[in-house]
N, C-alpha and C positions, 0 to 999 in steps of 0.2 A: 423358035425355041419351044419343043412339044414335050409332056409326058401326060400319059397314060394314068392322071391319080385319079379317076372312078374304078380301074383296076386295081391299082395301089390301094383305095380304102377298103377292099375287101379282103386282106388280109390281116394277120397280125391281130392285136386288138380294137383295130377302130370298125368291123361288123358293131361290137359291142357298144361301140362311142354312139355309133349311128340309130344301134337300136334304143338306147337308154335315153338320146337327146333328142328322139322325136317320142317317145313314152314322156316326157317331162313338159313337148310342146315346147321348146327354146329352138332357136338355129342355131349351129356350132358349126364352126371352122376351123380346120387347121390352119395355123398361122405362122410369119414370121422365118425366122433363119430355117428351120425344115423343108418349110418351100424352097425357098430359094437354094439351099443344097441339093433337092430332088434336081432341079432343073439346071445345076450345074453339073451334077452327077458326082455329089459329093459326099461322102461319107457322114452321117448324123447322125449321134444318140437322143438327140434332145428334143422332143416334143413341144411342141404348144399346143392346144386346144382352146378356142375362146369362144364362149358362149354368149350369145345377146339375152343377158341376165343368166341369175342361179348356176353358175361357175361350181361354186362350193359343193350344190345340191349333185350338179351331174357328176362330180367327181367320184363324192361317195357315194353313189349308183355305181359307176367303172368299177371303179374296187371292190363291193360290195360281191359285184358278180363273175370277179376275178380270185374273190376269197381272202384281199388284201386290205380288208377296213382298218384292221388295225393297225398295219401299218402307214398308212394314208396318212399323211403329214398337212395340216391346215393352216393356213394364216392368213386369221380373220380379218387383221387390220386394214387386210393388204386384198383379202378377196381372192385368195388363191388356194388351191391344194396343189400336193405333188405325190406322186407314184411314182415308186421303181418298177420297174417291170424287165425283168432279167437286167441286161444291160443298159436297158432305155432309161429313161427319166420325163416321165409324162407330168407337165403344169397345166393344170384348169383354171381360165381365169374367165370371169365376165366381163363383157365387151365394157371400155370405160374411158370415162373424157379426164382428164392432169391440167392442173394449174398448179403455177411454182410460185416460192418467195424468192426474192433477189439472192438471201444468203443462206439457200439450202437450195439442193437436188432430188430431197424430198416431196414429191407431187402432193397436192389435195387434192383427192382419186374421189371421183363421184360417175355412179353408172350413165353410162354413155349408147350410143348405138354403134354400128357395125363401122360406119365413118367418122366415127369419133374415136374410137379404137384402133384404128388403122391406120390417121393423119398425127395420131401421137408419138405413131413408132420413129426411129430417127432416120430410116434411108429408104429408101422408095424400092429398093429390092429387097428390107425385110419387112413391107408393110404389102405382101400379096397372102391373101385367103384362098381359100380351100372348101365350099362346103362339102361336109360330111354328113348331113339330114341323106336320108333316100330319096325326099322328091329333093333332085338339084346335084346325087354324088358326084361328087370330084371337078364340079362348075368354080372355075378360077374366076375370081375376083381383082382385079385389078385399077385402082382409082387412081393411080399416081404415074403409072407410066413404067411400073416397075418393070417388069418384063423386059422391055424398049433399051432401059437402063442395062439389064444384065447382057443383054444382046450387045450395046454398046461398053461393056467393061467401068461405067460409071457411077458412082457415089454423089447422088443427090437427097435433098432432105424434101419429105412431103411438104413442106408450110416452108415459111421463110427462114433458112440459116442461121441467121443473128439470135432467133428466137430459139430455133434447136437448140443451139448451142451454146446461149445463153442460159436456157432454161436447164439444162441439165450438161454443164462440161466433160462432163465422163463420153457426151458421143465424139469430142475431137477427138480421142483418144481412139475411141473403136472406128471412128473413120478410117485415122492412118493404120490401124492395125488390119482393117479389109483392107485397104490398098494394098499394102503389102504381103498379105496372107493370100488375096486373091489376083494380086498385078492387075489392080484396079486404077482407073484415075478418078481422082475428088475431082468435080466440076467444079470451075474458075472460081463464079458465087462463093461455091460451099467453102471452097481455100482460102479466099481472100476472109470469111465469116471467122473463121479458128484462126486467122491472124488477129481481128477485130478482139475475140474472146479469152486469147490466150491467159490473160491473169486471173481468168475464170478458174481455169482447171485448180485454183490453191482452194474452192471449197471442195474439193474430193478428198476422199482419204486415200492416205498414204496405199492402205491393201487395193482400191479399185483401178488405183495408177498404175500398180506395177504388176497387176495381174496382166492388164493391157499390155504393160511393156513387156514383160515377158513373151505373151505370143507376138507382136514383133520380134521381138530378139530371135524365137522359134520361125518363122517364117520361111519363107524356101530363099528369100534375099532380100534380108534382114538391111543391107543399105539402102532401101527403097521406105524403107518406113523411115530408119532416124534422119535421112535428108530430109522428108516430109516435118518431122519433129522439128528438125533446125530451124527451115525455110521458115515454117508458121510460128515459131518462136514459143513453142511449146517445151522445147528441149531448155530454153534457157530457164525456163521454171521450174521445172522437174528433177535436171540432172545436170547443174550449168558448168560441173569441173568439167563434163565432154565436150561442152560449148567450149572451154578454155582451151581446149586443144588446136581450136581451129585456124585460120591465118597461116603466113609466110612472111618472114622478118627476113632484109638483104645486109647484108653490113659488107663496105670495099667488094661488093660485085658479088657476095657468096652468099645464098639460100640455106632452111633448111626445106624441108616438105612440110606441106600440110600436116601433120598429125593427124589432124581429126577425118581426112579420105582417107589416111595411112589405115587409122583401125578402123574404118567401114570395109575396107579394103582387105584387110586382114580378116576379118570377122565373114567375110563374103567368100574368101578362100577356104577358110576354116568348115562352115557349113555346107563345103560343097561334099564333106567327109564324115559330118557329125551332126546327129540331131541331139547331144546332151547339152540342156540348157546353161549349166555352171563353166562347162567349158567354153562357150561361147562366150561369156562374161567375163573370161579370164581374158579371149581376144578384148573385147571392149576396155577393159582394166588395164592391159598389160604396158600400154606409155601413158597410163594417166596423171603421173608426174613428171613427162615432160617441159610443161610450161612452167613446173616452179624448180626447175634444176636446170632450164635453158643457160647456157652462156657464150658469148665469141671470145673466144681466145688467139689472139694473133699468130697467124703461121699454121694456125689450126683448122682457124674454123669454129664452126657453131658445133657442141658439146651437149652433153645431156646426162652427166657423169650423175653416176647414183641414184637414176630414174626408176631401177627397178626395185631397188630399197625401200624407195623414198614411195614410191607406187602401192607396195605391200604392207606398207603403215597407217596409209590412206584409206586402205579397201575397210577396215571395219567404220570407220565415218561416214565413209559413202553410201556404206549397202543399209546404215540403222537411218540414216535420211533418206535412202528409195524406199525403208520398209523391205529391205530382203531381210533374209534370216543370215540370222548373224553367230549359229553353230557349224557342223560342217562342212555346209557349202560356201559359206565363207570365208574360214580357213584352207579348203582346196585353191579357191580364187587366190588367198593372198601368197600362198605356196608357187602355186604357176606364176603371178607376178615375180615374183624375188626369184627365181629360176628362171626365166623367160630368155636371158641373154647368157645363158650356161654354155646350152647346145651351140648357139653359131659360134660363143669363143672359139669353139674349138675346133670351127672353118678357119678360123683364120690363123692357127697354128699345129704346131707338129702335135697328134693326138698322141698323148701320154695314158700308160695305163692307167694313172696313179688319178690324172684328172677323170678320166671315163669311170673309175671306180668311185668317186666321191662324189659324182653328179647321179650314179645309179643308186648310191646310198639314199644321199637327199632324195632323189623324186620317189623314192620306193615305188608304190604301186602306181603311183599315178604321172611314171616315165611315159609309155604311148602317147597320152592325154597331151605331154611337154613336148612330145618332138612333134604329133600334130597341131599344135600352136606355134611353133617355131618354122617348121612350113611352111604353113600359113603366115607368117611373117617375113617372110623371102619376100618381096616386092619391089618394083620398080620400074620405071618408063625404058629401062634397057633389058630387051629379051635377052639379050645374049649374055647381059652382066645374070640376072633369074638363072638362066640354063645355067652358069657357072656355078652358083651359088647351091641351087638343086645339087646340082653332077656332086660337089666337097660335100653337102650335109648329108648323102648317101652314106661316104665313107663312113663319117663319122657315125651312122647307125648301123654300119656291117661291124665298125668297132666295141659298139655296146652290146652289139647280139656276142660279140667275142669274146669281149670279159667277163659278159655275166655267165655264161657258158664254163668259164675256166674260174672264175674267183665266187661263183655262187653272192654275191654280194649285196644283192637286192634285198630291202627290209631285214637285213642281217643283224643278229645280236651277238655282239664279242664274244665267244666262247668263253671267258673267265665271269664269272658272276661275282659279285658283292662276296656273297656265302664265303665261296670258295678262298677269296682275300683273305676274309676275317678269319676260315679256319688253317688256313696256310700258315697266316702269320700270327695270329693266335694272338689278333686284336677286335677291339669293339668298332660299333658304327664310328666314323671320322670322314673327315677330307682327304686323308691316304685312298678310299677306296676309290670315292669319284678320280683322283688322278692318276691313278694305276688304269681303272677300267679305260679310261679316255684316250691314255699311253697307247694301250693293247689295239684300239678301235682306229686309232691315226696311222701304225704300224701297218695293219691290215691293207689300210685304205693305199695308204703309202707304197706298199709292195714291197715291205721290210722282211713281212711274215706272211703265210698263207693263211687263210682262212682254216683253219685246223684246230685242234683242241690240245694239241702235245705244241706244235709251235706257240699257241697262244700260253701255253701254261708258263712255257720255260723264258717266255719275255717278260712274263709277270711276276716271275721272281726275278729276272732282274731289275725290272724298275724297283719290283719294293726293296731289294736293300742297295738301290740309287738314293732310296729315302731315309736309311739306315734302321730299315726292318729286317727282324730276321725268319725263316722260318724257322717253326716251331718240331719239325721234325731236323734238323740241323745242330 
């Protein structure tokens, strides 16, 4: 595994890194995830630079001769500064040794040397340096094996696991989130250590958890991370209604399926089409009240009647306990849930305009978003039952592109307005107008009337004097 970084630091701003951090007399290295991007050949905005000693000093030097002092962002407590630099985000830190207490992930940071800074970091392919001095450009450093490791696809911790991970639980989290981001394997140790650790992760905050989970969730194959979560028992701390999905119950010889492969599975299809992270979450969301609307009913079978209701009631509980936000990305999620079993209804019977028009009402803008999770929720150990199931959910979207085409229906507003009630019938605000307007909009959807402003007028006088309203020109 080669590149070229004494090449590499003479572009860009690190000439200037080099000239400023041997002007100071420090050695400075680039460090950390940059490396290990360069040499997977992976895309990085984010810099490190770690100085042996005076971090701070060299930083505002950089800046200083980039013309950025002012904006040079410091934190002293911590011994770091940060620079933007167009798109980059350059950290200057000095090299430094961490000790933890049992009930915090906050280090007591005291200056360290180049090996003490580097057996801190948590995985042996972000702890390879860089120097950047001129005697020595672009001399890789390597103490842990890291390199060996990227070349093997592996996720080891410099020092012992138990400690990693004990001492700061936020790295089981970014373990399985490199796993998965980069189809990596955790070594055995390091796995079986975040099994050890697992009830560690409850001193992280809520934001540091689900920042992590999100880039799993983003991942190129997102079920390779939360198996990981399951397996180490991390999932059942974090997010345990998903845990609840999991198992297979037989009653007189009859199964359901797993659930919980169901939406890894689903979520795995779904992302082979989407990198929007909300929608993604709507796969993970979409049977998460399964387990508590399960039932057997004889002659039947196993049931799951009002799971997507009972799912859409759930999502604002679930997302204020992962710490998602809980404005409009979690009204989208709860949207796609309670919609989720719209679109295949309508495989499984004769498509009605009347239904295709009230499901394009509901989903308004965010129809694509639904029939691509509904897709993605075709599954199943029989290819030929999938191709079936494929071939009908076709139709029924050559039928949506049809009615919306002919009935304009999408995000539509009734043609009759409140106003226009009141001055028709030459009455004040009341409950006449909400049931007039509602009339006109079921009409619509129904296929009683078209989408028009003279059909819609003339049904709205006759509901209102179904009410024994009169109009007022009458």
């Amino acid at each position: 595994m080669n590149f070229d970084f004494a090449s590499y630091l003479q572009r860009d701003i690190f000439p200037i890194v080099t000239e400023e951090a041997d002007a100071l007399g420090v050695e400075a290295y680039l460090v950390g995830g940059h490396v290990r991007d360069l040499l997977l050949n992976r895309a990085s905005k984010d810099i490190d630079i770690m100085s042996v000693g005076r971090g701070i000093d060299l930083a505002e030097r950089v800046a200083s001769r980039l013309g950025l002092l002012e904006k040079l962002v410091v934190y002293k407590n911590f011994g770091t500064a940060l620079i933007h630099v167009d798109s980059l985000e350059i950290e200057f830190v000095g090299a430094r040794k961490e000790s933890y207490r049992a009930n915090s992930r906050k280090p007591i940071v005291e200056d360290g040397t180049l090996e003490d800074d580097l057996k801190r970091r948590d995985f042996t392919i972000n702890a390879l340096a860089v120097k950047v001095n001129s005697d020595g450009l672009g001399t890789l450093v390597d103490l842990f094996g890291g390199i060996r490791h990227l070349e093997q696809k592996l996720l080891k911790t410099p020092l012992d696991a138990d400690i990693t991970y004990s001492d700061d639980p936020l790295r089981m989290m970014r373990a399985i989130r490199f796993a998965s981001q980069l189809n990596f394997t955790i070594e055995q140790e390091s796995l079986e250590a975040i099994q050890r650790n697992a009830h560690r992760i409850n001193i992280v905050s809520k934001e540091r958890i689900v920042d992590e989970l999100n880039k799993i969730v983003l991942s190129p194959r997102p079920s390779k991370g939360f198996k990981l979560l399951f397996n180490t028992g991390l999932l059942h701390q974090i997010f345990p209604e998903m845990v609840a999905l999991q198992g297979v119950e037989t009653v007189d010889g009859k199964s359901h399926k797993d659930n919980f492969y169901h939406t890894l599975q689903v979520l795995d299809n779904l992302s082979n089409h989407t990198d929007k992270l909300w929608l993604r979450w709507a796969a993970i969301m979409h049977d998460i009240a399964k387990p508590a609307t399960k039932r057997f009913e004889e002659g039947v079978g196993w049931t799951f009647h009002g799971h997507e209701d009972l799912g859409a009631k759930m999502t604002p509980k679930i997302f204020k306990n992962l710490g998602l936000p809980l404005h409009d990305p979690m009204k989208y999620v709860q949207k796609l849930v309670r919609l989720h079993l719209r679109p295949i209804a309508l495989v499984k019977e004769e498509i009605t305009d009347s239904a295709v028009r009230r499901l394009i009402f509901e989903a308004g803008e965010d129809l694509e978003d639904l029939m691509l999770l509904c897709n993605a929720d075709i599954t199943s150990k029989n290819e030929e039952k999938v191709k079936r199931y494929l071939a009908n959910f076709k139709k029924v979207e050559e039928k949506i592109r049809e009615v919306e085409e002919k009935d304009r229906i999408r995000n539509f507003q009734p043609p009759v307005t409140g106003e226009l009630i009141m001055k028709t019938f030459g009455i004040g605000p009341c409950k006449y107008i909400g049931i007039i307007k509602n009339a006109v909009k079921e009409a619509i959807l129904d296929g009683i009337i078209e989408n028009d402003e003279k059909q819609a007028y003339e049904y709205m006088l006759k509901e209102g004097m179904k009410l024994g309203l009169k109009p007022i020109s009458a």
